[in-house]
Each structure stands twice: as C-alpha cells, then as structure tokens.
C-alpha positions as CSV (number, residue, x, y, z in Angstrom):
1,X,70.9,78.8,117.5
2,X,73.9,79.0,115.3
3,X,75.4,77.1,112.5
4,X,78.3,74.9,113.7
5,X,79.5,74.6,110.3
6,X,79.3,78.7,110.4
7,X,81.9,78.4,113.2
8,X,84.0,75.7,112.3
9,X,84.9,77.4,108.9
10,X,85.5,80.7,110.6
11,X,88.1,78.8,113.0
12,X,89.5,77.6,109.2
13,X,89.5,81.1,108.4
14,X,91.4,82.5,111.5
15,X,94.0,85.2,110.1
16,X,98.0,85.1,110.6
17,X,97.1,88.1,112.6
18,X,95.4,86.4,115.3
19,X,98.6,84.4,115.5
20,X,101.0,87.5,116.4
21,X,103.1,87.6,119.7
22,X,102.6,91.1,119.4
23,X,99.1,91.5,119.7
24,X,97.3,92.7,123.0
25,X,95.3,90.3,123.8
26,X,93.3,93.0,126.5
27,X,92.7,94.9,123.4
28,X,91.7,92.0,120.9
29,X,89.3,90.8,123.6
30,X,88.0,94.2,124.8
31,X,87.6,95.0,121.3
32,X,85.4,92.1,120.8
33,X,83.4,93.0,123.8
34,X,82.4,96.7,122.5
35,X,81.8,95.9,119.2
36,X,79.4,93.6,120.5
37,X,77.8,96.3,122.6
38,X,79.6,95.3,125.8
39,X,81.6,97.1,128.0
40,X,84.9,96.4,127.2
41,X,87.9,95.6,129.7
42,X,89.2,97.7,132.4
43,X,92.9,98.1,134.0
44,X,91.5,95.7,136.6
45,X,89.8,93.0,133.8
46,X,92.6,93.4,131.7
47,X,95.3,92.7,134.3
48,X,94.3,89.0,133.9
49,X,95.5,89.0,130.2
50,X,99.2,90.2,130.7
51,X,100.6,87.3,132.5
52,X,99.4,84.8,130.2
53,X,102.0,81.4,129.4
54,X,102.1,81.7,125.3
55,X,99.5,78.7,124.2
56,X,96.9,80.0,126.7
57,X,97.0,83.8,124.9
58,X,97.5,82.3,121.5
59,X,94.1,80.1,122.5
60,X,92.3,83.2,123.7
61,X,93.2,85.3,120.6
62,X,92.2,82.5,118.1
63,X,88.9,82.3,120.3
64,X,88.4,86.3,120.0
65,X,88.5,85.4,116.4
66,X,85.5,83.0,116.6
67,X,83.2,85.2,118.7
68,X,83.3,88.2,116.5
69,X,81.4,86.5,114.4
70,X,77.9,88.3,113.8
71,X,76.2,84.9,115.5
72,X,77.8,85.7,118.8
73,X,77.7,89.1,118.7
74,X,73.9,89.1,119.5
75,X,74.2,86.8,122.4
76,X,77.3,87.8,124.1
77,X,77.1,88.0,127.6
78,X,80.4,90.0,129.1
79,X,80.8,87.7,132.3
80,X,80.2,84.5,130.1
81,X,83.2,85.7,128.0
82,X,85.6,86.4,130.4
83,X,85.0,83.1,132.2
84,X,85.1,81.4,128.8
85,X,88.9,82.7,128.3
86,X,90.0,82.7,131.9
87,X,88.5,79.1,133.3
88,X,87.6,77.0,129.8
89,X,90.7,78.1,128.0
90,X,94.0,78.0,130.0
91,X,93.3,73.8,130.5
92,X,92.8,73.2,127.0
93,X,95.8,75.5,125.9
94,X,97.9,73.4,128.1
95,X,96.7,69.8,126.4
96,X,96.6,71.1,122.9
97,X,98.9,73.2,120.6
98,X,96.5,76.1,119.9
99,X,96.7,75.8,116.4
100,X,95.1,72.8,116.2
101,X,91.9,74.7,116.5
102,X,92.8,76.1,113.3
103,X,93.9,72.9,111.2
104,X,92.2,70.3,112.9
105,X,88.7,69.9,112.3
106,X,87.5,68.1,115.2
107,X,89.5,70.3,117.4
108,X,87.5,73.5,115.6
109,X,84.5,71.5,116.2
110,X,85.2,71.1,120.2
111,X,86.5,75.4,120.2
112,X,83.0,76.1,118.8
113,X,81.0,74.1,121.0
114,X,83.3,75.2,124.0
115,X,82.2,78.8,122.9
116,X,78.7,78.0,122.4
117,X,78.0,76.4,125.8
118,X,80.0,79.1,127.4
119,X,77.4,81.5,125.7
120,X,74.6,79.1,126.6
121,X,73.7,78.6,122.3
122,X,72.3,75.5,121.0
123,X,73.7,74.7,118.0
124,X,71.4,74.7,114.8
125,X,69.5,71.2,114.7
126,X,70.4,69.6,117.7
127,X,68.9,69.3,121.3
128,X,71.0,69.8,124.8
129,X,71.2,66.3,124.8
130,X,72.9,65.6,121.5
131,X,75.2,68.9,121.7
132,X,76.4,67.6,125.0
133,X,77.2,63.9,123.5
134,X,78.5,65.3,120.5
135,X,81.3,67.5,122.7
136,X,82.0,64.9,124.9
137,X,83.4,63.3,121.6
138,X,86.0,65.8,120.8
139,X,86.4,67.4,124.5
140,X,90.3,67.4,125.0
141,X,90.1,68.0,128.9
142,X,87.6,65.2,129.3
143,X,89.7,62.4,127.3
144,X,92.7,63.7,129.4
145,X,90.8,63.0,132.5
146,X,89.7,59.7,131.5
147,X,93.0,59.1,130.5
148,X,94.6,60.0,133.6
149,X,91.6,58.0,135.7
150,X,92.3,54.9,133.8
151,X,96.0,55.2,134.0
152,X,95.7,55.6,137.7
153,X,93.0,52.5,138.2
154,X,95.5,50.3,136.2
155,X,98.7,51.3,138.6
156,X,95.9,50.8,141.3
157,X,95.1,47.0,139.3
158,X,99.1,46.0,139.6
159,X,99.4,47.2,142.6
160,X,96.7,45.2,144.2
161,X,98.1,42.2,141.7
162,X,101.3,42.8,143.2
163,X,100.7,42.6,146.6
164,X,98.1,39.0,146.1
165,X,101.3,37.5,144.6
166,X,103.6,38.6,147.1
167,X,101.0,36.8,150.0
168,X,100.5,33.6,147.8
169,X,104.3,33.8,147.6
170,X,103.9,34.1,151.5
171,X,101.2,31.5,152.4
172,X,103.6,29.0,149.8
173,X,106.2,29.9,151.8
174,X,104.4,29.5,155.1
175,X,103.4,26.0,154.4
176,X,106.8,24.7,152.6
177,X,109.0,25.4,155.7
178,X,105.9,23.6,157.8
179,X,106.3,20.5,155.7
C-alpha cells in the first residue's frame, strides 16, 4: 500500500528537468528501471521511446518522476512499467496537456492511481472497490468515452426524431391529398 497523498505531492514536486525537450526519455525510464533493481531498456525496448508525439513523452517523463519514488521502487515490475507508458499513457497524453498532472490536483490524483493499478498497489486505506470508484471519478479517458457515447446516442436521438417527423409529415400528407 502507498500513500496517495505521498504521490500526489511528488507529482506537485515534479522538477523543470522532467519538463526538458532534451531529455532521453529511454534513459530517464531505463534509469528508473535499474535503480529499482530492474533490468533497464535495451536497443529493442528503447526503440519504442524515440518516435514519441511531444505530450505522450512529456507524460512518460513526468510519470518516470512519480515511480522513482521509494514506494514504487519496491514493487516495480519491469513489464508492468513498460505497458504503463506504452498503452495507459499515449491516450491520456492526447486528452490532457501533460502538465496538468503537475498543477491540477485531480489530474495528479488520476496519474497516481493510473500508476498504482498499473503496478497492482492498493492505495493506503482503501479497498479495490473504492480505489476503482474513486479513479473512475477523475479518469480522463473514461469521461472522454462517455462523452463521445453520449454525443453519439444524442445524434442517434435526432436522427430517429428526424426521420418520425418526416413520416408524420408523410402520413399528413398522405391523408390531405385523399380528402
């Protein structure tokens, strides 16, 4: 278990450093790995991390920030991590401006518990059940999918409306020029 409130103020903390366009993010991240006592990156791992669009690496460094905290350290699991950066990350680096993890304290909170369940770590007084209620609060990806669902049932809505007043409009019709 770790301390959200541990986590959130680390995020709070994150150096200008972590902000560079200069940094390597294959070396922040390996880094992070070994110091751990994980095997760091390879050519091949690494190759995944040179391509990267700008809010996606900026999201990954500010994450390698977060899990080289002492907390994660002792739970870090290498294939956790690199899934962590490579399928949690790049969706939420393209809905929010990475640092909003930073400033935004809600948006800390949902980097933290992103990390956390990546890692499979409760955090410190909660069960499964309220850690998952309490990120599906400040989950970015899941309020852009509702979004987008209920957007598309409304279109679906006036269309259907649509096409019932274009058949009254119809059966009106219908029955004026039968008169």
């Amino acid at each position: 278990m770790i301390a959200l409130s541990r986590l959130t103020r680390r995020l709070s903390e994150t150096p200008n450093d972590f902000f560079s366009e200069h940094a390597s993010v294959a070396a922040v991240l390996s880094d992070v790995l070994t110091a751990a006592g994980r095997p760091g990156l390879n050519a091949q791992s690494a190759e995944r991390f040179h391509s990267m669009d700008a809010r996606w690496r900026q999201l990954v460094l500010i994450s390698c920030w977060l899990l080289a905290d002492e907390p994660f350290r002792e739970v870090m699991d290498r294939a956790r991590v690199l899934e962590f950066m490579t399928g949690t990350l790049p969706p939420l680096a393209g809905l929010v401006e990475p640092r909003r993890f930073v400033t935004d304290p809600d948006r800390r909170e949902e980097l933290a518990r992103l990390a956390m369940l990546a890692l499979e770590v409760m955090p410190e007084g909660e069960t499964a059940k309220q850690a998952a209620d309490r990120l599906a609060t400040v989950d970015s990806v899941r309020r852009y999918e509702v979004l987008e669902a209920t957007k598309a049932a409304e279109q679906r809505a006036a269309a259907v409306r649509k096409a019932m007043e274009a058949e009254r409009a119809r059966e009106a019709a219908a029955r004026y020029s039968q008169v």
